[in-house]
N, CA, C and O of each residue as an XYZ file, in Angstrom:
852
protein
N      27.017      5.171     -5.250
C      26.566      5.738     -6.520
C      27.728      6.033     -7.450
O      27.673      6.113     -8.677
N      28.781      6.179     -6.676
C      30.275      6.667     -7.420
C      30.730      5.399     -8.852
O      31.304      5.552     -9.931
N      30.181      4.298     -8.216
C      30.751      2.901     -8.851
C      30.033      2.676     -9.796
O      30.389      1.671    -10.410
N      28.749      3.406    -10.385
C      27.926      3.066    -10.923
C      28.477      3.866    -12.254
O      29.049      4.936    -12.042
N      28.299      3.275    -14.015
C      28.259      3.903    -15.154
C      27.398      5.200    -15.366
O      26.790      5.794    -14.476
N      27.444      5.505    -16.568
C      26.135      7.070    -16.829
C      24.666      6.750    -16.668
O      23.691      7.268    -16.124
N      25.013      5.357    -17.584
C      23.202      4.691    -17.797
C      22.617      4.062    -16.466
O      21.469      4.391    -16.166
N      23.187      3.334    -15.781
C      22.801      3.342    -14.655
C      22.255      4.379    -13.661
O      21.211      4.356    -13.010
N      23.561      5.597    -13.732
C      22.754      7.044    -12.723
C      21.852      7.384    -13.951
O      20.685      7.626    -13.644
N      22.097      7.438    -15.024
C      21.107      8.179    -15.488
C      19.629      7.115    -15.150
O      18.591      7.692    -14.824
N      19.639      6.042    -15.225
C      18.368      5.137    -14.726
C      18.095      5.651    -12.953
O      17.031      6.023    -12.458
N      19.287      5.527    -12.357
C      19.010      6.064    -10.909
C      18.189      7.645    -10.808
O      17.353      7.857     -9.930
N      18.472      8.404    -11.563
C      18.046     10.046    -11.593
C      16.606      9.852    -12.458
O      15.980     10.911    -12.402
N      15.971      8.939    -13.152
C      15.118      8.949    -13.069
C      14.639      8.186    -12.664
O      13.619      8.037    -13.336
N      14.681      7.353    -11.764
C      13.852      6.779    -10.693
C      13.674      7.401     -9.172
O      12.903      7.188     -8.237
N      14.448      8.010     -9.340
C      14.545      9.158     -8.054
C      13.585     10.567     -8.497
O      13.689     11.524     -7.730
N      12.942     10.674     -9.335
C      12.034     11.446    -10.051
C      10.984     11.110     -9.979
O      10.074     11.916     -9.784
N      10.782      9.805    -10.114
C       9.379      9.202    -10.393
C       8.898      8.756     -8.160
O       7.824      8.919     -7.583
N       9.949      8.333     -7.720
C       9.917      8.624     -6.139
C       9.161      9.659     -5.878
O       7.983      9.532     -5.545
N       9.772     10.822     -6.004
C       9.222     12.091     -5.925
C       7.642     12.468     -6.180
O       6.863     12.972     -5.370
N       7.431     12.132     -7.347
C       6.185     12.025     -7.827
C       5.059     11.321     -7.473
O       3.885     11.652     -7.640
N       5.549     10.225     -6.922
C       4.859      9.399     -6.436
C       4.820      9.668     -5.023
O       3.804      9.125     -4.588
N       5.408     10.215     -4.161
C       5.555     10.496     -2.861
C       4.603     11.643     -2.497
O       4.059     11.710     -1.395
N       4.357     12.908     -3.877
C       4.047     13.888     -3.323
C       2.445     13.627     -3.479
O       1.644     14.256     -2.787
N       1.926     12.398     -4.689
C       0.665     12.104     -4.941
C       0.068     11.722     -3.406
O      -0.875     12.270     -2.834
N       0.921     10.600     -2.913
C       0.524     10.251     -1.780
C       0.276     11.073     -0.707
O      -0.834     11.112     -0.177
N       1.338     11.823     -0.289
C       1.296     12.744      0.629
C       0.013     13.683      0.441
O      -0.767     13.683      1.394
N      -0.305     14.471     -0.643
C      -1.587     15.349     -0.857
C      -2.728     14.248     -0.661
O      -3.757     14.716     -0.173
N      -2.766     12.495     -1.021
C      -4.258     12.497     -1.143
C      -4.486     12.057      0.519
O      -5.525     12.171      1.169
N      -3.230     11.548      0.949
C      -3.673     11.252      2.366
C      -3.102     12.271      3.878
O      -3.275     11.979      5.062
N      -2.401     13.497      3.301
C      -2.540     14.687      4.210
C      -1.687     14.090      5.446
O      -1.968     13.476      6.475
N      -0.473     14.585      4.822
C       0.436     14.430      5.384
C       1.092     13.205      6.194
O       1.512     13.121      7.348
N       1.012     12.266      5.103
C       1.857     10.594      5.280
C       2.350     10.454      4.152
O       1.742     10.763      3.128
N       3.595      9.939      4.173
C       4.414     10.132      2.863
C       4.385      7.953      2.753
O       4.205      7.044      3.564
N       4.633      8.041      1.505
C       4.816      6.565      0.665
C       5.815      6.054      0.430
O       5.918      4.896      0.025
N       6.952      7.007      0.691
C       8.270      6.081      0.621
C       9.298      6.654      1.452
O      10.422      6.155      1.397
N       9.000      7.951      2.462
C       9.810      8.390      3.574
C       9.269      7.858      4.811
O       8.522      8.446      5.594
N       9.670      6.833      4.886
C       9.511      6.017      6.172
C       9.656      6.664      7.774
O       8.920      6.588      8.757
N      11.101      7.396      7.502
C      11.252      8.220      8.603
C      10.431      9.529      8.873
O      10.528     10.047      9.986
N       9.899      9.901      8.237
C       9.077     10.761      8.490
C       7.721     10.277      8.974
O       7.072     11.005      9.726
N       7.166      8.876      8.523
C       5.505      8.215      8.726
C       6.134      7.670     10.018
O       5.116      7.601     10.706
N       7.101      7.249     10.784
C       7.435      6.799     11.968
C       7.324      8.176     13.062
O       6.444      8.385     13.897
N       8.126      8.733     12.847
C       7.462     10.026     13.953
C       6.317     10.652     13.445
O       5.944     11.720     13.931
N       5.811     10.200     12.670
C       4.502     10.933     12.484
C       3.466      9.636     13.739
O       2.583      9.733     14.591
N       4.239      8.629     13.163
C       3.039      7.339     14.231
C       3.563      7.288     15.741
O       3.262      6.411     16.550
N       4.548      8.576     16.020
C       5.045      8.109     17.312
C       4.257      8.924     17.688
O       3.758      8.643     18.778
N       3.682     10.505     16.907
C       3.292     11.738     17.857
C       1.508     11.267     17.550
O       0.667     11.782     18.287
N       1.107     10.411     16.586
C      -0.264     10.042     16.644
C      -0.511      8.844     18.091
O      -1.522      8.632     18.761
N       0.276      8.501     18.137
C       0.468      7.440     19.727
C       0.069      8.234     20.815
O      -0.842      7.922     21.582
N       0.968      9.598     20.914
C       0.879     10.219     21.959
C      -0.624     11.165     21.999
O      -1.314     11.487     22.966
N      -0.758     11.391     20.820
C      -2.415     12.130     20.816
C      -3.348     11.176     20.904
O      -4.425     11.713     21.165
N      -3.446      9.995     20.809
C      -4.661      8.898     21.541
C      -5.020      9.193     19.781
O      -6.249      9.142     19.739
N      -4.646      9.392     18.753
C      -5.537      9.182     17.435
C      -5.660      7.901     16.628
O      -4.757      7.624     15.839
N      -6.484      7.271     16.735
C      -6.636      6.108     16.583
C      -6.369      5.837     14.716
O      -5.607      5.027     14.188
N      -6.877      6.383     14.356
C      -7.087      6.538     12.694
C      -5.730      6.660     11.912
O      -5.377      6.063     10.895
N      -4.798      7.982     12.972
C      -3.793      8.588     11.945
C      -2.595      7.064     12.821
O      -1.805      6.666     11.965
N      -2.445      6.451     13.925
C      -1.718      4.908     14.374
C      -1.750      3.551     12.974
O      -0.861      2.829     12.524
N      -3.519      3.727     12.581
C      -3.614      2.607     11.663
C      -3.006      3.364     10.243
O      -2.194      2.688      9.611
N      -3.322      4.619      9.746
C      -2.558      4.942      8.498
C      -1.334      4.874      8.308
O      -0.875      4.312      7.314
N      -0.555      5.463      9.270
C       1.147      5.438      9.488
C       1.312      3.904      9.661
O       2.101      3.333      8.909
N       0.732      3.300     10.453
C       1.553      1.680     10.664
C       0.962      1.133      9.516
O       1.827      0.322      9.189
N      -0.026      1.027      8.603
C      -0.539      0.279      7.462
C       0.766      0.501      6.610
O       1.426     -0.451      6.193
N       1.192      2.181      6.311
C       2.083      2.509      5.072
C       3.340      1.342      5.400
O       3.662      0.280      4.868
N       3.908      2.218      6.681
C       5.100      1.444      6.998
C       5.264     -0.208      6.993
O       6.367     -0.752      7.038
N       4.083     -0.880      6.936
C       3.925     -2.351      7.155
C       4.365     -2.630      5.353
O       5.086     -3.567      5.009
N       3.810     -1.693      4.444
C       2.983     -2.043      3.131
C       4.655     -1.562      2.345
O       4.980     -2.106      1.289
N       5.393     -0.726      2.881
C       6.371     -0.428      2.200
C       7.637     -1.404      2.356
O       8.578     -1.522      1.570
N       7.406     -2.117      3.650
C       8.470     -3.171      4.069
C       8.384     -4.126      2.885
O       9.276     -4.437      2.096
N       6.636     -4.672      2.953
C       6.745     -5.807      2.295
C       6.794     -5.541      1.113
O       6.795     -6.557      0.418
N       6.850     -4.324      0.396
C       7.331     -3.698     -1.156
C       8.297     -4.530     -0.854
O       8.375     -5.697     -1.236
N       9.558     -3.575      0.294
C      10.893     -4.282     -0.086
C      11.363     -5.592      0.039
O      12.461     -5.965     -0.373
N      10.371     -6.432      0.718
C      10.679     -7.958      0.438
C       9.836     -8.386     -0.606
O       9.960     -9.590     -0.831
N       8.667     -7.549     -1.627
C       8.663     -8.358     -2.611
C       9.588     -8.164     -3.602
O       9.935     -9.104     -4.317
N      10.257     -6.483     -3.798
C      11.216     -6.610     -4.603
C      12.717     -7.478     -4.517
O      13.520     -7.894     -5.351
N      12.656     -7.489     -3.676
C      13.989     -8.589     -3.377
C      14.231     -9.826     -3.639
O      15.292    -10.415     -3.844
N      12.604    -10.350     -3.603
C      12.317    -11.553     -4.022
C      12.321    -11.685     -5.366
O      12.919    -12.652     -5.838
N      11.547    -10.584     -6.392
C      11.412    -10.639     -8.015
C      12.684    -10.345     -8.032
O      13.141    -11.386     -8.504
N      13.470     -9.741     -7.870
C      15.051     -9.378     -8.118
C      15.978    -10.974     -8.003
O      17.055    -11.267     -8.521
N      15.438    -11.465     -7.478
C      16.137    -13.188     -7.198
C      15.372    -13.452     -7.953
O      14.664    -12.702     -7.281
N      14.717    -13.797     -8.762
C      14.049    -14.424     -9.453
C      14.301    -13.948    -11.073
O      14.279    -14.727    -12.025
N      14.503    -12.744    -11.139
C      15.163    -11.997    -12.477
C      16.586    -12.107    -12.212
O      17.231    -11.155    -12.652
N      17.289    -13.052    -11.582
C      18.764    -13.251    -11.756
C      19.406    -12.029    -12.635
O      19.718    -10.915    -12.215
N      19.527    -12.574    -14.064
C      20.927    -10.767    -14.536
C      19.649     -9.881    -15.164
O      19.993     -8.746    -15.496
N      18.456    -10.146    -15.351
C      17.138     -9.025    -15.312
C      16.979     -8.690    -14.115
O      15.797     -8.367    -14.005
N      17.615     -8.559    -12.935
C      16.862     -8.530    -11.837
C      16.039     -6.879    -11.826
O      14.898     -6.554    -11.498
N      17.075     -6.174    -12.285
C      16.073     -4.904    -12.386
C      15.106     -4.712    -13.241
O      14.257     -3.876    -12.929
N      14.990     -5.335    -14.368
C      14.007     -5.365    -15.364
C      13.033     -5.440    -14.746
O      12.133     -4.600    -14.756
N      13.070     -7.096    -13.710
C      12.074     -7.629    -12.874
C      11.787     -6.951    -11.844
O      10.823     -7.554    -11.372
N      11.972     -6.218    -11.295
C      12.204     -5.492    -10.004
C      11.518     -4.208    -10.606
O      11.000     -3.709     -9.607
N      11.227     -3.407    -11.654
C      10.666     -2.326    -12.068
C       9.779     -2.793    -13.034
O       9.784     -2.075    -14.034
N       8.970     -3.801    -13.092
C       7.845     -4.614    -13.940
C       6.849     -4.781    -12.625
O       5.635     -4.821    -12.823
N       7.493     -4.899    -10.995
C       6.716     -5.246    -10.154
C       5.903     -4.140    -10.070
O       4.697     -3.899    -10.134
N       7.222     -3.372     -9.859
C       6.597     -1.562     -9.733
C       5.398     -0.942    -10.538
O       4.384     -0.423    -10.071
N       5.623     -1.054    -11.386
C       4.840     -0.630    -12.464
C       3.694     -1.970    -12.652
O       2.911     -1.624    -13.537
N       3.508     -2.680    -12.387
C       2.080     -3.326    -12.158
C       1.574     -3.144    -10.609
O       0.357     -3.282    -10.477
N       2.234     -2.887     -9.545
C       2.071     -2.388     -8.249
C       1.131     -0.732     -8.466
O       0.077     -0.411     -7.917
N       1.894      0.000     -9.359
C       1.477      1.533     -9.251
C      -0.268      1.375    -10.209
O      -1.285      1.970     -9.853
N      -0.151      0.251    -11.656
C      -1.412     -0.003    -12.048
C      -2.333     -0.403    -11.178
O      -3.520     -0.075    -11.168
N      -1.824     -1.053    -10.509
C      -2.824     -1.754     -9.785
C      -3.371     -0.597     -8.328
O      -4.419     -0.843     -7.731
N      -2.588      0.469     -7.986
C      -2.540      1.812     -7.186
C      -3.532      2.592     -7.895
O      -4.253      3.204     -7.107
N      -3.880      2.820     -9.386
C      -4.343      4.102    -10.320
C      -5.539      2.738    -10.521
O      -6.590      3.348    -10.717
N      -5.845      1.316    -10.562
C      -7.026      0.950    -10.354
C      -8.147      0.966     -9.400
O      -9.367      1.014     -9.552
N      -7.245      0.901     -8.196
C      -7.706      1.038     -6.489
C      -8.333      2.271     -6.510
O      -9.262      2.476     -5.728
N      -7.802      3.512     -7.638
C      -8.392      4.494     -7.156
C      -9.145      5.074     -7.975
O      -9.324      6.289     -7.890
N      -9.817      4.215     -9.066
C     -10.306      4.039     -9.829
C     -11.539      3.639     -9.543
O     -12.624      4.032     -9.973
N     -11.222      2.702     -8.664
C     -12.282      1.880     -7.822
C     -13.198      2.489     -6.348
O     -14.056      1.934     -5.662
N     -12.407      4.209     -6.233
C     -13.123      4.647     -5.477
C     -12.262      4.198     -3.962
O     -12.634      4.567     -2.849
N     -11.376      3.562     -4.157
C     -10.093      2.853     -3.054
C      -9.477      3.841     -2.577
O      -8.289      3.603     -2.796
N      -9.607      5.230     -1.830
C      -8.154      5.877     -2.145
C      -7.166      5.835     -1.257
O      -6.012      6.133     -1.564
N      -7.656      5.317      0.386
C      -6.446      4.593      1.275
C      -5.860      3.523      0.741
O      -4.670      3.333      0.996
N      -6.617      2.558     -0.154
C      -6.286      1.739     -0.478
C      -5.107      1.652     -1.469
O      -4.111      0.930     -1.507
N      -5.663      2.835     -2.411
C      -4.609      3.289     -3.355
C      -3.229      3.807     -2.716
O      -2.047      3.665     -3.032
N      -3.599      4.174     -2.143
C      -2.147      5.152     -1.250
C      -1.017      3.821     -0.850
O       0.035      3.491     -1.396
N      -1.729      3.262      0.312
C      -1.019      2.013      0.734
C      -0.343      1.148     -0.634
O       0.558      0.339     -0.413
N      -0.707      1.314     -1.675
C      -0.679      0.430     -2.898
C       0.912      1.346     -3.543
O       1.947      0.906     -4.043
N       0.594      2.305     -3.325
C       1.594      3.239     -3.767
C       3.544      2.947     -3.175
O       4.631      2.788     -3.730
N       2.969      3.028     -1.664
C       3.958      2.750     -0.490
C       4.913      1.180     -0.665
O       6.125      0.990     -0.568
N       3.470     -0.035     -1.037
C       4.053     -0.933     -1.491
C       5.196     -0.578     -2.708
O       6.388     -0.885     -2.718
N       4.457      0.137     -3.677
C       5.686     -0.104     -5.107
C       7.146      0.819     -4.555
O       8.334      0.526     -4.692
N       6.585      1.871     -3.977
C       8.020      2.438     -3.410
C       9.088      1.869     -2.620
O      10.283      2.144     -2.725
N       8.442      0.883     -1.656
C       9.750     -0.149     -1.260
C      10.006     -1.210     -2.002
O      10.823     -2.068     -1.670
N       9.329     -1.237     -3.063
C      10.206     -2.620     -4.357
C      10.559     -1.888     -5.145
O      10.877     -2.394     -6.221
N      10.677     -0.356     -5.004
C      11.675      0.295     -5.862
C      12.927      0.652     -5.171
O      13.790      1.351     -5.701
N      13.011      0.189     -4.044
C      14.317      0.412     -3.613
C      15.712     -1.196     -3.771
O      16.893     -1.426     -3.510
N      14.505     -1.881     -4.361
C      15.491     -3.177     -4.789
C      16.100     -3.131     -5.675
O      16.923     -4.022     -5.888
N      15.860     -1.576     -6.950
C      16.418     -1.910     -8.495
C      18.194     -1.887     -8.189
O      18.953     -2.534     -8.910
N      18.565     -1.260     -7.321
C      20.111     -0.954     -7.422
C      20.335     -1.741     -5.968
O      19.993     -1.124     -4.959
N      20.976     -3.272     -5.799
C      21.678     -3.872     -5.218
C      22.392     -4.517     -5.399
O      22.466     -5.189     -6.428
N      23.558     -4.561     -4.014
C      24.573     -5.678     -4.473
C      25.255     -6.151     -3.039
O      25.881     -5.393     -2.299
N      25.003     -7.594     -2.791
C      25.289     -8.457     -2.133
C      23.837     -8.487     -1.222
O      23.761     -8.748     -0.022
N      22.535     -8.090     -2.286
C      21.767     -7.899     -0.693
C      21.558     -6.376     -0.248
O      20.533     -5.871      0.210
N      22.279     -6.026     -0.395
C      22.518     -4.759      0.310
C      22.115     -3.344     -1.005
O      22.648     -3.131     -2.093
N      21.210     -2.758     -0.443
C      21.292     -1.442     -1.436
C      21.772     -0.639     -1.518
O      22.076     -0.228     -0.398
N      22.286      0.314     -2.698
C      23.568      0.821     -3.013
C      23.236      2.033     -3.378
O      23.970      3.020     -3.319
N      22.119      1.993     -3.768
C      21.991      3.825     -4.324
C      19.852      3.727     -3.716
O      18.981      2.949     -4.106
N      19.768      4.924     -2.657
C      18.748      4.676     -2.389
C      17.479      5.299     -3.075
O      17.550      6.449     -2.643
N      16.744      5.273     -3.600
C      16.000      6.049     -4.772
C      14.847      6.711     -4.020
O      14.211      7.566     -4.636
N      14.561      6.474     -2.990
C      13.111      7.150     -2.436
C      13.304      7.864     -0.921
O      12.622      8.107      0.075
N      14.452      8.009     -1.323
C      15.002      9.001      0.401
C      16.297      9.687      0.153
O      17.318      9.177     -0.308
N      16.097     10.992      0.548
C      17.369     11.790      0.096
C      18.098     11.775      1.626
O      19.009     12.602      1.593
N      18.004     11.016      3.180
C      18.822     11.801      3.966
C      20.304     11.473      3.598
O      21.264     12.215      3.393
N      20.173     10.146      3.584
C      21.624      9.489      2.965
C      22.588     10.162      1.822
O      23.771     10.501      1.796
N      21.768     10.183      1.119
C      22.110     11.313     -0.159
C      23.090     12.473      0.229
O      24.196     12.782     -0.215
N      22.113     13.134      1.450
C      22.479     14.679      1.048
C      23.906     14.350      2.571
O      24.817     15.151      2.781
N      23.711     13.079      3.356
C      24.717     12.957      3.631
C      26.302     13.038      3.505
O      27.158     13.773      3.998
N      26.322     11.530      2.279
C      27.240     11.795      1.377
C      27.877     12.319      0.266
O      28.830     11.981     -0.437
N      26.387     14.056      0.329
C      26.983     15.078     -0.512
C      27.892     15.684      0.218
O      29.017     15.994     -0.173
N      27.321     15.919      1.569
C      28.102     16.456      3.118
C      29.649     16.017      2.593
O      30.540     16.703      2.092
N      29.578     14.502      2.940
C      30.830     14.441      3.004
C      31.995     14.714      1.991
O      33.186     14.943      2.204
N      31.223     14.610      0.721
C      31.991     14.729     -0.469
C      32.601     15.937     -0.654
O      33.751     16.193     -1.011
N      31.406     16.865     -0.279
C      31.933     18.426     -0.097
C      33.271     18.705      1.017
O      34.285     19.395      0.914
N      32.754     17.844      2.079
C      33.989     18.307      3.136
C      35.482     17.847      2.294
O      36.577     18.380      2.119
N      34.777     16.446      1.868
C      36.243     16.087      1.414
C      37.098     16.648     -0.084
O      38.223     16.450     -0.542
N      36.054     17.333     -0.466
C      36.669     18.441     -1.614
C      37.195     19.993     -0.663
O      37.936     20.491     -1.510
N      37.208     20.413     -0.146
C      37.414     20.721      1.087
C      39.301     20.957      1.684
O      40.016     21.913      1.982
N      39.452     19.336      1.599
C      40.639     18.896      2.044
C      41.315     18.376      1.055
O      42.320     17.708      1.296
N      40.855     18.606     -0.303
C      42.008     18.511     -0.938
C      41.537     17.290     -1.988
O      42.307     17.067     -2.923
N      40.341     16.506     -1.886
C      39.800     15.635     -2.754
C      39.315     16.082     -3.943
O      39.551     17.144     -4.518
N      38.335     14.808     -4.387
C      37.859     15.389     -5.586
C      37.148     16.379     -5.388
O      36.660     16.618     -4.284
N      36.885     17.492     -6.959
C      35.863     18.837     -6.412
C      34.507     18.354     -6.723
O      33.492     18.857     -6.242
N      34.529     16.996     -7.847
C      33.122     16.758     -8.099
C      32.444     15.924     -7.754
O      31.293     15.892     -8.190
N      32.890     14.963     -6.866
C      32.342     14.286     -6.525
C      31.170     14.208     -5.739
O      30.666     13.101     -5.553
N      30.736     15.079     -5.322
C      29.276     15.520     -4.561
C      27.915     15.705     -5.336
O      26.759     15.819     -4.927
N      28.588     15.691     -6.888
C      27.254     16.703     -8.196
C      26.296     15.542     -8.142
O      25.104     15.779     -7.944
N      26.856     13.915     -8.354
C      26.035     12.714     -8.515
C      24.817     12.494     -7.385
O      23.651     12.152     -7.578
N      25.618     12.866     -5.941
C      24.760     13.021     -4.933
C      23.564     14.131     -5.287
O      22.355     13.901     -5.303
N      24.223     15.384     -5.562
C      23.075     16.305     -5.524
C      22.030     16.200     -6.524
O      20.871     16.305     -6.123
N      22.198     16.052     -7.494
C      21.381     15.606     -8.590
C      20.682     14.496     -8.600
O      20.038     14.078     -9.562
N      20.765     14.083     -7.741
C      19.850     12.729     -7.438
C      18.715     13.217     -6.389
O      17.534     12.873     -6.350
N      19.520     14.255     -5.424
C      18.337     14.839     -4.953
C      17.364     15.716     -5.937
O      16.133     15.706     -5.959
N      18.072     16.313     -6.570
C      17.149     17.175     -7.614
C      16.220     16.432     -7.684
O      15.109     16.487     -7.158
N      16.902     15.346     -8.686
C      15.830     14.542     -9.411
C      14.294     14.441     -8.080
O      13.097     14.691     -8.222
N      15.024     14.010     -6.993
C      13.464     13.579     -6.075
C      12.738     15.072     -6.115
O      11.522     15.014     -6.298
N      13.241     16.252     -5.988
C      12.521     18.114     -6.075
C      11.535     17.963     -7.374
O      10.312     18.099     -7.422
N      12.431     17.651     -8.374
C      11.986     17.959     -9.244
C      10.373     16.591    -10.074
O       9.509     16.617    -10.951
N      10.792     15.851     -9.233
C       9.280     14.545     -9.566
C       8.390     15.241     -8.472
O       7.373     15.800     -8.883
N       8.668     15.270     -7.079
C       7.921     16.082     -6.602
C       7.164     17.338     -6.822
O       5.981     17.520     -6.532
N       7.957     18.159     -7.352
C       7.149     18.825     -7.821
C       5.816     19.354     -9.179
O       4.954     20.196     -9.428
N       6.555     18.005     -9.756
C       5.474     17.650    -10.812
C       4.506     17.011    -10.195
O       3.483     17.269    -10.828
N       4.274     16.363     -9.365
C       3.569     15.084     -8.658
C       2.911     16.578     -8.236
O       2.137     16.887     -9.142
N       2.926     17.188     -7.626
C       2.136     17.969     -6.976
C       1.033     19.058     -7.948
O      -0.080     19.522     -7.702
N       2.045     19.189     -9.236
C       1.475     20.083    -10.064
C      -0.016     19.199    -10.963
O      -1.048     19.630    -11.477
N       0.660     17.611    -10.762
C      -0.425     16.728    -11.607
C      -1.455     16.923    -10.680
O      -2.472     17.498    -11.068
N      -1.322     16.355     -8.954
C      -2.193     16.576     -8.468
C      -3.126     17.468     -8.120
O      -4.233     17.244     -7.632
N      -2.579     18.596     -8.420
C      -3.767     20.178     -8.055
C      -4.628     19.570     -9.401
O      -5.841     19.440     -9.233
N      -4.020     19.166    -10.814
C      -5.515     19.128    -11.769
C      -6.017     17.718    -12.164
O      -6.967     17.317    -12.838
N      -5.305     17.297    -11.683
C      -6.384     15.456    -12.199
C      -6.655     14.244    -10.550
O      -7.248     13.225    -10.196
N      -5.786     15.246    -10.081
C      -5.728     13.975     -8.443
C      -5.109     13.049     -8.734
O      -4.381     13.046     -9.726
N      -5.271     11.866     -7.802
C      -4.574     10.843     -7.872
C      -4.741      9.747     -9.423
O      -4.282      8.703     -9.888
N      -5.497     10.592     -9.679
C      -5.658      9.612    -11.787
C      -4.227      9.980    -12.082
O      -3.811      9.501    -13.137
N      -3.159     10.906    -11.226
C      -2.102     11.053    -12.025
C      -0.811      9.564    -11.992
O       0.181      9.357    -12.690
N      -1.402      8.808    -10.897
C      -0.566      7.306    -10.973
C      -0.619      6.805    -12.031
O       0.359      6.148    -12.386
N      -1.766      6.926    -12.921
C      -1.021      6.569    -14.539
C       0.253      6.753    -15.127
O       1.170      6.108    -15.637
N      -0.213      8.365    -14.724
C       1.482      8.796    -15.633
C       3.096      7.809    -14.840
O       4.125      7.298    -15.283
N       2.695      7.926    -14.008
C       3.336      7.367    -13.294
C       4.017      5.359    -13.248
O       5.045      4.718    -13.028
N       2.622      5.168    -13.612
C       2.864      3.551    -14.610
C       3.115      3.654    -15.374
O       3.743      2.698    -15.827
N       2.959      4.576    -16.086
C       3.427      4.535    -17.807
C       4.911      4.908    -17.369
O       5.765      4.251    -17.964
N       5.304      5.674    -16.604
C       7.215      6.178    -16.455
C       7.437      4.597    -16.112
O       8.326      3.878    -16.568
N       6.946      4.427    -15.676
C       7.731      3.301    -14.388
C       7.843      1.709    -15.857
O       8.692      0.818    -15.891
N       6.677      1.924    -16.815
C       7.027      0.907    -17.812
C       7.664      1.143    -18.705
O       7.771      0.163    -19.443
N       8.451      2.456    -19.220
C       9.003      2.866    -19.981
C      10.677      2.797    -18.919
O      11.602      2.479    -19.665
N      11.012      2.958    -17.873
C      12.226      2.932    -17.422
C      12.504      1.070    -17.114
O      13.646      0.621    -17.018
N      11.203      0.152    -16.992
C      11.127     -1.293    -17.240
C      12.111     -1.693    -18.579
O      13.182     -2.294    -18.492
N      11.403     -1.151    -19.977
C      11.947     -1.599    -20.978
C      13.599     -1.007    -21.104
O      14.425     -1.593    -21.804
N      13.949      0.331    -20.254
C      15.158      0.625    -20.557
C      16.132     -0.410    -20.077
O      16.904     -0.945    -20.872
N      16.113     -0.823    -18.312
C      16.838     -1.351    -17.579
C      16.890     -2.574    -18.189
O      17.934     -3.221    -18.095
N      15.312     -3.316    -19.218
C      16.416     -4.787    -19.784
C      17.025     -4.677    -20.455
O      17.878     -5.565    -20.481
N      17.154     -3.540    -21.574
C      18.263     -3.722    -22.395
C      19.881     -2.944    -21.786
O      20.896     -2.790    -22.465
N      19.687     -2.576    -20.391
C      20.485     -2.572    -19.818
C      21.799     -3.419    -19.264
O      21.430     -4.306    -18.495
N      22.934     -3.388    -19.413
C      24.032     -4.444    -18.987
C      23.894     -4.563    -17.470
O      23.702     -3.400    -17.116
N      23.887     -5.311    -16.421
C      23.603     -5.720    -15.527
C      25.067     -5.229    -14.607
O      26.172     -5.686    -14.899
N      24.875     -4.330    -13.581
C      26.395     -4.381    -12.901
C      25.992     -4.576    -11.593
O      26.511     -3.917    -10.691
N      25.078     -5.451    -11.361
C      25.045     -5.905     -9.804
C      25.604     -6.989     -9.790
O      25.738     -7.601     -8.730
């Protein structure tokens, strides 16, 4: 995240917002399975294994199946948007999350959820390079990792600020979350609109964005 310009984190800090938001929609409509914390829906499907629950095995392994292939479809539109790749890569999203706020529109709302999980792992394609992702937008452990370390290493004599980019990126996920939660106590999951509409408004930013992958 260190290597990255303002407009870029500032594109990263709000996509790490809209994560949030989208994570906490999911989590309330399907009670406790999250849409883009993987590690958490994996021991959640290890301790539904061990209780013989048949229902909460297919929800956890559906998300986790549905968020993979997010991240191989974003990887794929990201090759395909060559120096747009993020343009392309947050156009998927945001017709992924429409197509999430139609499902549940439609009276879909596992369906919607799973739909959700998809756009969250093709939102982890907007920031790569060589392949490899560089700033992770829908999971803070890494994050608050290399706030860890930044801190230790301010600590010993490094930089003092280098940790703020980390932490504020977590914010950003607190702070979508907690809107996501506040939308959901009064409209429910109709709040994935708002949520397409962010996700097409941070679309039009990233193309007129300079490309540093």
């Amino acid at each position: 995240m260190l290597r990255y310009d303002r407009p870029a984190v500032g594109l990263a800090l709000g996509l790490s917002g809209l994560a949030g938001f989208v994570d906490a929609l999911g989590f309330l409509n399907i009670g406790g399975f999250f849409v883009s914390f993987m590690t958490g829906n994996t021991t959640r499907l290890g301790i539904e294994l061990v209780e013989g629950r048949l229902d909460g095995v297919l929800v956890a392994g559906m998300i986790i199946l549905l968020f993979v292939f997010g991240v191989i479809c974003g990887s794929l539109v990201g090759h395909v948007g060559k120096h747009r790749r993020q343009a392309a890569v947050l156009a998927f999203v945001t017709l992924a999350l429409a197509l999430s706020a139609g499902l549940y529109g439609a009276g879909l709302a596992i369906a919607a959820a799973g739909t959700l999980a998809l756009a969250m792992g093709a939102e982890n394609a907007v920031f790569q390079r060589d392949g490899e992702v560089t700033i992770g937008l829908t999971y803070m452990t890494g994050t608050l990792v290399k706030m860890g370390q930044r801190l230790a290493g301010a600590l010993l004599g490094g930089p003092k600020r280098a940790f703020l980019r980390h932490f504020v990126l977590w914010l950003s996920l607190l702070a979508g979350a907690l809107l996501g939660a506040y939308a959901h106590r009064h409209v429910g999951l109709a709040a994935i609109w708002l949520a397409a509409m962010a996700a097409a408004v941070f679309t039009i930013v990233a193309f007129f964005m300079p490309s540093e992958d």
